[in-house]
C-alpha positions as CSV (number, residue, x, y, z in Angstrom):
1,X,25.1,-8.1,-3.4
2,X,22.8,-8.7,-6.5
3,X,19.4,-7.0,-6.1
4,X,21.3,-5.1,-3.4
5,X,18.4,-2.1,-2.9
6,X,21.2,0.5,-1.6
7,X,22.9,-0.3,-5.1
8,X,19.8,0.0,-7.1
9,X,19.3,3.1,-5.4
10,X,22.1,5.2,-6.3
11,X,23.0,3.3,-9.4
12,X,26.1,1.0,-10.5
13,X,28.5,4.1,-10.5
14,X,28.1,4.7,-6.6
15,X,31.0,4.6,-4.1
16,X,31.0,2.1,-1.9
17,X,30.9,4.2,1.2
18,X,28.2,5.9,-0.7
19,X,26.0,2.4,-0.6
20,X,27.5,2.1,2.6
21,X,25.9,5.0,4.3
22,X,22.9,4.6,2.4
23,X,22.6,1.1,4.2
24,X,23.3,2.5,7.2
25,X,20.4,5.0,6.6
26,X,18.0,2.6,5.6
27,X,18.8,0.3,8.4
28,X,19.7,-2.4,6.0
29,X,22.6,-3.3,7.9
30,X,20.5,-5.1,10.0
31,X,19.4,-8.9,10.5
32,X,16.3,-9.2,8.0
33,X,14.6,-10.8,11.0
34,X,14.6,-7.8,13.2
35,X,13.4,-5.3,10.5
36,X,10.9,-7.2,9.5
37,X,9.4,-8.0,13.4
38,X,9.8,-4.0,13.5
39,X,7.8,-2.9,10.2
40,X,5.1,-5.3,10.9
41,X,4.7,-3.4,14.8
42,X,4.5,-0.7,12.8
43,X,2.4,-2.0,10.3
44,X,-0.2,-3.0,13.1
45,X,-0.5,0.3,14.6
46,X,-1.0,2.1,11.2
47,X,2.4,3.2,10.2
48,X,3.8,1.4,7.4
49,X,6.7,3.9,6.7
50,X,7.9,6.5,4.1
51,X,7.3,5.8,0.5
52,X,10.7,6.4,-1.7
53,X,9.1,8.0,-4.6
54,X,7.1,10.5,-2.8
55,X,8.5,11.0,0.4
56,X,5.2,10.8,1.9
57,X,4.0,8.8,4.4
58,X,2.8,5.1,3.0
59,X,-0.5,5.3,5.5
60,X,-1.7,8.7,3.7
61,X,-1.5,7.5,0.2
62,X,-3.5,4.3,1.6
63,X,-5.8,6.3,2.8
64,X,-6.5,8.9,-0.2
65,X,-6.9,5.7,-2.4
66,X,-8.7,3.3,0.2
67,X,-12.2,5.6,-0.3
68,X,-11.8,6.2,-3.5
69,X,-11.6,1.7,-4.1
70,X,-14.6,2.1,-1.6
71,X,-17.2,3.9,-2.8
72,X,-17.5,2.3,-6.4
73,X,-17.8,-1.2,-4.9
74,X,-20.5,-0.2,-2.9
75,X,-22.3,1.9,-4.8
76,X,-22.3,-0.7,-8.0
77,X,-24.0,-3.4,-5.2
78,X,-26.2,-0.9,-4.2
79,X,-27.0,-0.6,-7.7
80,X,-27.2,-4.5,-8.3
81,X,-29.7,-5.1,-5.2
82,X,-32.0,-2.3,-6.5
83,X,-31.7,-3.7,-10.0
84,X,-32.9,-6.8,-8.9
85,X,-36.0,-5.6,-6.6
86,X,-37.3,-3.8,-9.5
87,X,-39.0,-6.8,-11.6
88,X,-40.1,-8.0,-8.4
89,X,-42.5,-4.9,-8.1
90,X,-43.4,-5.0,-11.9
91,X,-44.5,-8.1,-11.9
92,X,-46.2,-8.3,-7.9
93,X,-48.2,-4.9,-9.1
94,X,-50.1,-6.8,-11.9
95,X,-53.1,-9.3,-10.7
């Protein structure tokens, strides 16, 4: 199958008992439907699965990041409303 991610996993030159099991695995085997009704139960509960790269889970690395995406935002419009209460003061402390 083109774009077949079992495939793309182990490469052009795998066996295809090798893409086989490797479907089987991944439970790609199975109705699109049903794997998708199962990630997003997941998803809703805070487990949104193993990442392939790192092998660690997907909620962990969201987390690490999530704080770091954060704390700039907030910080840079805590900057902008104190940027912009300053020339009120200047000009309010002059008669």
């Amino acid at each position: 199958m083109p774009g077949d991610f079992a495939t793309t996993y182990l490469g052009q030159s795998a066996t295809p008992q090798a893409v086989a099991n490797i479907r089987q695995d991944l439970g790609l085997n199975r109705p699109i439907t049903t794997r998708y009704v199962e990630w997003l139960g997941n998803a809703v509960q805070g487990d949104f699965g193993t990442s392939r790269a790192s092998k660690n889970s997907v909620s962990e690395q969201i987390g690490k990041r999530l704080g770091n995406s954060l704390f700039p935002g907030g910080f840079r419009s805590g900057d902008i409303r104190a940027a912009r209460g300053r020339p009120r003061h200047a000009v309010g402390a002059f008669p």
